[in-house]
C-alpha positions in Angstrom: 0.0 0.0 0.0 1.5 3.5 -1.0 1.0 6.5 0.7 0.4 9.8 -1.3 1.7 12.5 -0.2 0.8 16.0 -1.2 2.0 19.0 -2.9 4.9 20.4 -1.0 5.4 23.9 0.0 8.9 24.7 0.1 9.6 28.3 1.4 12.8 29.5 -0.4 15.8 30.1 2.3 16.2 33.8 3.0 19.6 35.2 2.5 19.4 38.9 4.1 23.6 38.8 4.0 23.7 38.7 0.0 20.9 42.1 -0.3 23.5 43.9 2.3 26.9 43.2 0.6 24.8 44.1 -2.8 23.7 47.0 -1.3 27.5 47.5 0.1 28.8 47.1 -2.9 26.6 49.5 -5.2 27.5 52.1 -2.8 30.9 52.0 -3.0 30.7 51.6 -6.6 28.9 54.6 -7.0 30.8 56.7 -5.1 34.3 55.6 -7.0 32.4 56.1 -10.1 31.0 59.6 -9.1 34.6 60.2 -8.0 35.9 59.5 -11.4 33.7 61.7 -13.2 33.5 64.5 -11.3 37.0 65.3 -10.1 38.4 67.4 -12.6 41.9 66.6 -11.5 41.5 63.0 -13.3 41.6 65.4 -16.6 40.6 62.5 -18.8 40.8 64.5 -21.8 44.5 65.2 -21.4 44.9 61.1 -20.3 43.0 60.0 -23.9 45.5 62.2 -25.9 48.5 60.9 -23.9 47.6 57.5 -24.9 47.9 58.7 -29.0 51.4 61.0 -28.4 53.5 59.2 -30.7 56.5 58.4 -28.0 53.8 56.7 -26.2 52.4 54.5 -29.1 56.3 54.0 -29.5 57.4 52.7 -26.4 53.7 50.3 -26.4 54.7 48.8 -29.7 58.2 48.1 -28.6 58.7 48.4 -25.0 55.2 46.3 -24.0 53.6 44.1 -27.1 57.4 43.2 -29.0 58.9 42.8 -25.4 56.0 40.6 -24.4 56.1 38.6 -27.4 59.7 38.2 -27.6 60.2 37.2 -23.7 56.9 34.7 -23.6 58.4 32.9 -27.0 61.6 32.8 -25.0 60.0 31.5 -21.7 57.7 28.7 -23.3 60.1 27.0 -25.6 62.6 27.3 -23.0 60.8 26.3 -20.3 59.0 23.5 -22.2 63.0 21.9 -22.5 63.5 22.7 -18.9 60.2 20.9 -17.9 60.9 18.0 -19.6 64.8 18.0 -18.5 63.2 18.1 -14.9 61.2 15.0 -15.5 64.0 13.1 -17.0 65.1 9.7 -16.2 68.8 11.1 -16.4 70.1 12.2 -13.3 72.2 14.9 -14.2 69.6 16.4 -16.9 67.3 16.7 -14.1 69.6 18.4 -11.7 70.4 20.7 -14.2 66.7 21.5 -14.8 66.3 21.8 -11.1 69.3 24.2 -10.9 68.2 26.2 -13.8 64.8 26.9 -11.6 66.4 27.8 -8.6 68.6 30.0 -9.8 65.7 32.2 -11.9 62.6 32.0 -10.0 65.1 33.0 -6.8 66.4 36.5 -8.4 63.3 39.6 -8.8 63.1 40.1 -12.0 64.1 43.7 -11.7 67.0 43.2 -10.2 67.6 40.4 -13.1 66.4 43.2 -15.6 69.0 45.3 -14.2 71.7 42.9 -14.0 71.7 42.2 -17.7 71.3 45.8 -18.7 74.3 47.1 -17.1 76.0 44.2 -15.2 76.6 41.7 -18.3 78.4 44.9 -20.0 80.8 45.6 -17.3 82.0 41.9 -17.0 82.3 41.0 -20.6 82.9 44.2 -22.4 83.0 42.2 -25.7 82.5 38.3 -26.8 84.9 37.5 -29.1 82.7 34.9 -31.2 85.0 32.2 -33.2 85.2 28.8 -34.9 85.8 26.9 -30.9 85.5 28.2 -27.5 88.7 30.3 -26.1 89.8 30.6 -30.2 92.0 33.5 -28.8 94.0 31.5 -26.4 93.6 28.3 -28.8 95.8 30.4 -31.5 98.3 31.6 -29.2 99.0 28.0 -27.8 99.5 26.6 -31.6 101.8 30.1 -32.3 99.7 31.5 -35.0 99.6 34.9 -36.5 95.6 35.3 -36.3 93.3 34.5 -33.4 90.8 32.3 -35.1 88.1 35.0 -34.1 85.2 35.2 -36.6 83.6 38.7 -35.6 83.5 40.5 -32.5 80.3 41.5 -30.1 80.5 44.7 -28.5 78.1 44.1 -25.4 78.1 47.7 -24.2 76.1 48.8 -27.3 73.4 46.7 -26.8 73.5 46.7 -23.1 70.8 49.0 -22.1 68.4 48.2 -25.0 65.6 46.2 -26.0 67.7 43.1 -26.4 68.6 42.1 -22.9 65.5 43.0 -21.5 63.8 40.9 -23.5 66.4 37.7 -23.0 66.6 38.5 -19.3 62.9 38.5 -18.7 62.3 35.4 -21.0 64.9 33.6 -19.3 63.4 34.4 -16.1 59.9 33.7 -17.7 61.1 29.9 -18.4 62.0 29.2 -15.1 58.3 29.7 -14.4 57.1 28.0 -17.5 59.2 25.1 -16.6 57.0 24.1 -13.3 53.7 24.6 -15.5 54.9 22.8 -18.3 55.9 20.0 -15.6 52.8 20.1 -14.0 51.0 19.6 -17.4 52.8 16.6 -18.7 52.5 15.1 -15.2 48.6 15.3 -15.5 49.0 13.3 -18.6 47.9 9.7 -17.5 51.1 7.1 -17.9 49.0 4.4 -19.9 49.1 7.2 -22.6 52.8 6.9 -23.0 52.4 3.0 -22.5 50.0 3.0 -25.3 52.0 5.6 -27.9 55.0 3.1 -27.0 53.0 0.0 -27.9 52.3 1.4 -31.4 56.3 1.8 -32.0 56.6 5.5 -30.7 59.9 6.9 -29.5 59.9 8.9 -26.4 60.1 12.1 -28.0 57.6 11.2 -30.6 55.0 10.3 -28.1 56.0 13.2 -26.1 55.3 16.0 -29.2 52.2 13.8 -30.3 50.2 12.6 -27.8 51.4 13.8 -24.2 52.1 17.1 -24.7 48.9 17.8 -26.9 46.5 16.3 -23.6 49.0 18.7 -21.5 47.8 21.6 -23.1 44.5 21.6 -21.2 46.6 22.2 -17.7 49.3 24.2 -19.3 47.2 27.0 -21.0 45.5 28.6 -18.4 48.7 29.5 -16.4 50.4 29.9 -19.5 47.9 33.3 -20.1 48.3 34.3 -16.4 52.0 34.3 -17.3 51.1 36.0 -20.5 49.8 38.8 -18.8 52.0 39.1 -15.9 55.0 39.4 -18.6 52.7 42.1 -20.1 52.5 44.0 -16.7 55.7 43.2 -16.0 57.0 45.1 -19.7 56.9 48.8 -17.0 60.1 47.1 -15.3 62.0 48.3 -18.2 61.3 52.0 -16.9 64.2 50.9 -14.8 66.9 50.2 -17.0 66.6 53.0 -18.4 64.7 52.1 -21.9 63.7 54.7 -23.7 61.3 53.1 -25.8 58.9 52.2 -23.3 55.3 52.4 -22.5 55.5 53.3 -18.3 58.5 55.6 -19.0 57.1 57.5 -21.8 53.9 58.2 -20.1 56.2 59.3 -16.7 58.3 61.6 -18.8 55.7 63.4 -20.3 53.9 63.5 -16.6 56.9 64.9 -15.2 57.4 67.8 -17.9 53.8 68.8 -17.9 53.0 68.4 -14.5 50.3 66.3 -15.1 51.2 63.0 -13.6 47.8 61.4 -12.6 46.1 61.8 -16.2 50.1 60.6 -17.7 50.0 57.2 -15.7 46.2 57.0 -16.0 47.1 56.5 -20.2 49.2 54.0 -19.5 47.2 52.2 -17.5 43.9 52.3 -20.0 46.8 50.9 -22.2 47.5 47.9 -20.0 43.7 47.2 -19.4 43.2 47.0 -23.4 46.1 44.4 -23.6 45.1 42.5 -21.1 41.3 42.4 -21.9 42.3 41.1 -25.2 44.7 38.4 -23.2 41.9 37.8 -21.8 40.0 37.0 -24.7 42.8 35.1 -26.8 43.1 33.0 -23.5 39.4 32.2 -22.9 39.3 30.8 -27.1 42.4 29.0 -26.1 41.1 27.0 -23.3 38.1 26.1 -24.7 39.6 24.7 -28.0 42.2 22.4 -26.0 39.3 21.9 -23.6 37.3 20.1 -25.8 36.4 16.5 -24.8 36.7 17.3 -20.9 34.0 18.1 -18.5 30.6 19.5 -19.8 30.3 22.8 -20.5 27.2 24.9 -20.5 26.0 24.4 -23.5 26.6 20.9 -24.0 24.6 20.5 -20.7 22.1 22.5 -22.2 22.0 20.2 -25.7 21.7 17.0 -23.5 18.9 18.6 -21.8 17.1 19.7 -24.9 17.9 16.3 -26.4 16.4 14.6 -23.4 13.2 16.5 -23.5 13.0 15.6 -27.5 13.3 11.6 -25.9 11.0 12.1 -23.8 8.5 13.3 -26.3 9.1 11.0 -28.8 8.7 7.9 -26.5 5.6 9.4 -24.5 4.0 10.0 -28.0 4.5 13.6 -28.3 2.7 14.6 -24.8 
């Protein structure tokens, strides 16, 4: 015998909290907003033509986007090796990998900014590149004339630009990369390797064919965090001094018109534009190399629909 029960009346829990930090919240936000707009010493209008002087489209081409660009390409392929070296069965590959990440992720990057831009210079003047290491004291030990030196490097001219910065911060960058790219293969399952070696696969084959692609899904969404750190982290080269660059344009120009809140305020619309479209670039990227894991919204929402159409079909359309 089965009891019936009624309809039941659920009263919906009360949440008085969430209406008070809403109401909290809108306050505040008004007030910053209200702030914004009517403080005339925010001088918008001067910040939105600071963001077109041409020094400052200069020094975001070169000093923020190629700097980005050229330190993150850099960083990944570096730190993909130094992931994988870290993860070797070799002992002294590993402990190479493992010194390699010490050493970087233990020096600011300012400091290592600074230490390439003026400190590399000072030691080594000049690399004398040749045909094998020490060619110079190679030729004086066999008594000959010339010094086997192909062409020489003069460091001090390209201490202080664009250059370094960008090789100091991507080698920095890698020792970073190398822990997510670690991380990422590591998620990998091991019968994925046992079954790319069953069908005749060499290590590194597998690795570039079927790990690493499955790796993506963990390394990406770090990988843009890192992405736009490295983009923030572009203003550092105020400090070296490079001319060319977005934070140190937009100070200069604050300092010789006096108008230093509406200067940095250009530069930092600039940063928010970049990293919105980071932002973007990354959420397209993790869904492409997300495909196949989890369900998403809107393949919950197809099963649901398609569940419904079942339903139908086998209830005869009721």
């Amino acid at each position: 015998m089965s009891a019936e029960y009624g309809p039941i009346d659920a009263a919906p829990v009360r949440h008085p909290g969430r209406w008070v930090a809403l109401v909290v919240i809108a306050v505040v936000f008004a007030m910053i907003l209200s702030s914004l707009i009517t403080n005339e010493r925010w001088d918008w209008p001067y910040a939105f033509r600071v963001m077109n002087f041409n020094p400052v489209l200069e020094g975001l081409l070169k000093g923020t986007i190629i700097a980005t660009i050229g330190s993150m390409i850099i960083g990944v392929a570096l730190g993909v090796v130094v992931g994988i070296m870290r993860l070797s069965s070799n002992p002294l590959l590993k402990f190479v990998g493992f010194l390699y990440t010490w050493f970087f992720r233990g020096i600011p990057r300012l400091v290592l900014v600074v230490l390439f831009g003026t400190g590399i210079g000072y030691l080594y003047p000049r690399f004398d590149i040749g045909p094998f290491p020490f060619s110079q004291q190679l030729a004086g030990w066999l008594g000959m004339s010339t010094d086997l030196t192909l062409f020489t490097l003069d460091v001090n001219q390209i201490s202080t630009t664009l250059i370094w910065a960008i090789i100091a911060m991507g080698l920095s960058e890698a020792a970073y990369m190398a822990e997510i790219a670690r991380a990422g293969i590591m998620s990998v399952d091991e019968g994925q390797r046992e079954a790319a070696a069953a069908l005749g696969m060499s290590p590194s084959l597998s690795m570039r064919r079927v790990v690493l692609p499955q790796a993506m899904r963990v390394i990406i969404p770090p990988t843009g965090n890192e992405t736009i750190a490295m983009l923030k982290d572009t203003s550092l080269l105020a400090y070296l001094p490079l001319a060319t660059e977005l934070f140190n344009q937009t100070q200069i120009i604050g300092n010789r018109t006096l108008k230093i809140m509406p200067s940095l305020m250009a530069a930092c619309l600039w940063y928010l534009v970049l990293t919105s479209v980071l932002m973007v670039g990354q959420h397209f990227l993790e869904k492409r190399f997300g495909r196949g894991y989890g369900n998403t919204a809107a393949a919950t929402k197809k099963d649901v629909t398609r569940t419904k159409l079942m339903g139908l079909t086998i209830g005869g359309g009721k």
